[in-house]
C-alpha positions in Angstrom: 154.8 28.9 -41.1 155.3 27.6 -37.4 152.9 25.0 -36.5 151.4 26.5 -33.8 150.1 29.4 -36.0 148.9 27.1 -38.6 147.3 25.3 -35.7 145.8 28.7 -34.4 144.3 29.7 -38.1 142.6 26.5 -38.6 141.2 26.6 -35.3 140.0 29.8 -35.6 138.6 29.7 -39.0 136.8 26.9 -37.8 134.9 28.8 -35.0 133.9 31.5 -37.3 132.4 29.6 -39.3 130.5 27.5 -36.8 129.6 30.9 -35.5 127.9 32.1 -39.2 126.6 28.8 -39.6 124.7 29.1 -36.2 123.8 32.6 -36.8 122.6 31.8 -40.5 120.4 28.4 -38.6 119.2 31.0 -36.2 118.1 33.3 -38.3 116.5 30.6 -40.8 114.4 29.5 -38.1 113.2 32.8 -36.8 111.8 33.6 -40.6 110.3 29.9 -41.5 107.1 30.8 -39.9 106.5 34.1 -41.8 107.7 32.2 -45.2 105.6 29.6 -44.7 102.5 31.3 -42.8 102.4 28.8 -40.5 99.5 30.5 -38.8 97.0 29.3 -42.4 98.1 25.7 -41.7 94.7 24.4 -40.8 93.3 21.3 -40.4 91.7 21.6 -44.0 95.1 21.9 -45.1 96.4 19.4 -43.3 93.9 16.6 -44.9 94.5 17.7 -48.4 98.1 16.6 -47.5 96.8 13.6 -46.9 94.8 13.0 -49.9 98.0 14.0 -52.2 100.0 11.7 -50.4 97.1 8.7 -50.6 96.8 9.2 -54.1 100.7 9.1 -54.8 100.5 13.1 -56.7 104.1 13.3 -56.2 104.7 10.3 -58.6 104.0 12.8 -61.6 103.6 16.2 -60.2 106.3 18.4 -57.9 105.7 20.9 -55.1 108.7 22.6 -53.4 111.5 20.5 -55.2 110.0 17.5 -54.2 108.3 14.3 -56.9 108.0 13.7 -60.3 108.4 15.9 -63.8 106.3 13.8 -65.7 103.6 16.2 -64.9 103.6 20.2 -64.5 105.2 21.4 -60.7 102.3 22.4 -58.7 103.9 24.3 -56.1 102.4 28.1 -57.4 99.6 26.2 -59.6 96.8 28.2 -57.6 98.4 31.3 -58.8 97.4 30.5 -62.4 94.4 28.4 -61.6 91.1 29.6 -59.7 89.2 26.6 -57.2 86.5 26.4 -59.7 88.8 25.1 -62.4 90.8 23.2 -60.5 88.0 21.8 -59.1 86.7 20.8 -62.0 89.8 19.4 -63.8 90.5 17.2 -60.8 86.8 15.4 -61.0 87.0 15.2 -64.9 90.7 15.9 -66.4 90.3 14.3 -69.6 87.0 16.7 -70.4 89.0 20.1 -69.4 92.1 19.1 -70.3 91.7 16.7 -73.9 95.8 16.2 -74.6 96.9 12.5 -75.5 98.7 13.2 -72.4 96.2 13.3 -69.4 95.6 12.7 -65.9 93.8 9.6 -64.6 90.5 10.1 -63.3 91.3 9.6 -60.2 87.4 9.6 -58.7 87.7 11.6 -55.3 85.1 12.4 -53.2 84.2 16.3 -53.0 85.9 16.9 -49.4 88.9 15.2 -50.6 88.7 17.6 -53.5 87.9 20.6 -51.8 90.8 19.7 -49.1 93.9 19.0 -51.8 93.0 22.1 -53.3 93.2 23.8 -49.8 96.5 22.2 -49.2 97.8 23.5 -52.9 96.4 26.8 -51.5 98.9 26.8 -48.7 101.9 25.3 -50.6 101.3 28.0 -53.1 101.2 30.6 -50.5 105.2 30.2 -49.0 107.8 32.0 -49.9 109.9 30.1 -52.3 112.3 32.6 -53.3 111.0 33.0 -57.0 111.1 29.3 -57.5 109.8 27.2 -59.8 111.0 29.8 -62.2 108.5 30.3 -64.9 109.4 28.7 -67.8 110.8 29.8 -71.1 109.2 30.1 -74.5 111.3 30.5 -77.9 113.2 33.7 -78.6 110.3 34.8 -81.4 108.0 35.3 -78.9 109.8 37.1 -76.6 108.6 40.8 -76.2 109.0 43.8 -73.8 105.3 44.5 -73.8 104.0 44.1 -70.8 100.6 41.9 -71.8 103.0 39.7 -73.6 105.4 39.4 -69.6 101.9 38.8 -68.3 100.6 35.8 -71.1 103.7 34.0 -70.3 103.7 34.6 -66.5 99.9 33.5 -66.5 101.0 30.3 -68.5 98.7 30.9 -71.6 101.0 29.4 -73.6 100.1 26.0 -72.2 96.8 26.4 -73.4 97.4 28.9 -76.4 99.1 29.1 -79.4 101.2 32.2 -80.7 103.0 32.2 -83.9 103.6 28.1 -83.7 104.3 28.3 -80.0 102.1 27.2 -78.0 99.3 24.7 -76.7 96.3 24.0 -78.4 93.6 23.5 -76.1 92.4 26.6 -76.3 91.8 29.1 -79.8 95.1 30.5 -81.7 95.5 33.5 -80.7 98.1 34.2 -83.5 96.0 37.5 -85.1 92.7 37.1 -82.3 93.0 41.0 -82.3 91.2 40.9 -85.9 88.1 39.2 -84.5 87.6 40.4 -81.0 88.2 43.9 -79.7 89.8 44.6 -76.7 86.6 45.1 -74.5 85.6 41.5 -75.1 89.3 40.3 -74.4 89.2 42.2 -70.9 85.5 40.1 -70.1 87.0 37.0 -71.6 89.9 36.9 -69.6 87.9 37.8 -66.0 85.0 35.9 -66.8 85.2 33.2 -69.9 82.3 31.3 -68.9 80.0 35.0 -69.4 81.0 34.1 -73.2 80.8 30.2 -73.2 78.9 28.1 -70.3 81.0 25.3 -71.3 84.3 27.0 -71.3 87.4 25.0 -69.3 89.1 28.5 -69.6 89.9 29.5 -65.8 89.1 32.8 -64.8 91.9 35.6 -64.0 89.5 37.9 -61.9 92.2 37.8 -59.9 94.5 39.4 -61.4 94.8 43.6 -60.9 93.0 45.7 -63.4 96.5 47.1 -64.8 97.4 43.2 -65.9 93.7 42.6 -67.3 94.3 45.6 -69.5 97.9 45.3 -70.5 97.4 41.6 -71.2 93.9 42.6 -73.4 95.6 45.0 -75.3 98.4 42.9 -76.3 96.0 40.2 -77.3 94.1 42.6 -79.3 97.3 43.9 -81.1 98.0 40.8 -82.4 96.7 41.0 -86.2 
């Protein structure tokens, strides 16, 4: 091959590419706002950033790729966690969450509270492209109904226990289906604290009717 064309494909390989790498830039930065609804970044949000950074959260905890695994990732935490419960774990941990392995007490004041929970909020609200993936339980428990999809997308397992698998915070819910119906699973799961006061259960109000009653009924089946 003659120099000169050698010279001429290098060259030119070398533009296009710098041309789909500014293309790809440009069109990066024309989305980040959208992905990251820029427009919610308050100044609520902007304090409880603050607070996780004076308190050093990222020594245990991650959000977006970024601190420590010695703790669970935070980044979609608020999906799986209502503001009451969080609330409440972050002024007492070791009373709503009693595993050898805890969180310090960490004695905030309630605006500082009420401001890293915004700021968790917001992180939780970007576009991450599916990630952190949800995590994967053992092959026995897998199932293609859709309440069992649901218990492991919700994170139950971290709290219950199914067959061996599983936390134990919260009640085995190995054969639960032989003492409560699926009515009481459906108010249990929307509102726990209707049933106990002093339950630490979060409440999944939030989740769409269809998922209340899918997850129910696989709970209830379970006997």
């Amino acid at each position: 091959m003659p120099r000169s064309l050698a010279k001429g494909i290098f060259i030119g390989g070398a533009l296009v590419s710098s041309l789909f790498f500014l293309i790809l830039t440009y069109d990066f930065h024309m989305k980040f706002a959208g992905k990251t609804h820029e427009d919610r970044l308050t100044a609520q949000v902007e304090s409880g950033k603050r607070v996780w950074q004076k308190y050093n959260c990222n020594d245990c905890h991650t959000i977006l790729g970024i601190g420590g695994y010695y703790a669970p990732d935070l980044t979609k935490v608020t999906d799986q966690r209502d503001d009451g419960w969080l609330k409440d774990f972050i002024k007492n941990p070791d009373k709503v969450w009693p595993q050898d392995r805890k969180m310090p007490a960490l004695h905030l004041a309630d605006q500082e509270i009420s401001d890293v929970i915004a700021f968790l909020s917001w992180v939780g609200g970007i576009d991450t492209n599916g990630w952190p993936p949800r995590p994967l339980l053992a092959a026995s428990q897998a199932s293609q109904d859709p309440g069992a999809a649901i218990f492991r997308a919700q994170g139950c397992s971290a709290c219950h226990r199914i067959n061996g698998l599983g936390g134990t915070i919260g009640p085995d819910l190995t054969r639960v289906g032989r003492r409560r119906t699926k009515e009481w699973i459906e108010d249990q799961i929307r509102t726990p604290k209707a049933h106990n006061p002093n339950s630490i259960m979060p409440s999944f109000a939030r989740l769409p009717d269809k998922d209340v009653e899918d997850l129910a009924g696989y709970l209830s089946g379970l006997k």
